[in-house]
N, C-alpha and C positions, 0 to 999 in steps of 0.2 A: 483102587481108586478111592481115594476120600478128600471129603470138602465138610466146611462147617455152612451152617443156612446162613442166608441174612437174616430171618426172622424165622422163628425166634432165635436170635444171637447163642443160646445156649444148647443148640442141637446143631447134630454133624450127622451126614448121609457115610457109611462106608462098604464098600460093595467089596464082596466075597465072591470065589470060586463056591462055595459050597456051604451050606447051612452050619456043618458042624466044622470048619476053619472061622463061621462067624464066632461062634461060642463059643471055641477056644480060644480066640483073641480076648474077647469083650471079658471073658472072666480069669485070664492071666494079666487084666489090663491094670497097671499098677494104679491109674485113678480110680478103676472101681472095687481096688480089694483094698483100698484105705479110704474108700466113702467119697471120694471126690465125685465120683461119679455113679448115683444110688441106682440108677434103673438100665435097662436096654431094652431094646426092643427088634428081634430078629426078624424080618418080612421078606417076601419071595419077592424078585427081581426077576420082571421077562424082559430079557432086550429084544429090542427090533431093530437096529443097526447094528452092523460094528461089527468083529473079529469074532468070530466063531455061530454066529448067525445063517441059517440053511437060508436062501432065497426059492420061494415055490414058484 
């Protein structure tokens, strides 16, 4: 799943299965190994809805 923000215009949220399927994306990402895109930033995702979620 991914989506760009409204504000600020120039960030996008992209949710990953797994920390290191982020990282392998983000740095085979053709905008950020020709500078298009200088930085990322990996952060942990708990869902509370939704497909694969235990209900207690």
């Amino acid at each position: 799943m991914a989506g760009a923000l409204s504000e600020p215009v120039y960030r996008a949220v992209l949710i990953f299965t797994s920390r290191e399927a982020a990282k392998e994306f983000a740095e085979s990402d053709p905008y950020y190994l020709n500078g298009l895109v200088r930085s990322y930033v990996i952060r942990k995702w708990n869902a509370v809805i939704g497909p694969g979620v235990e209900s207690k």
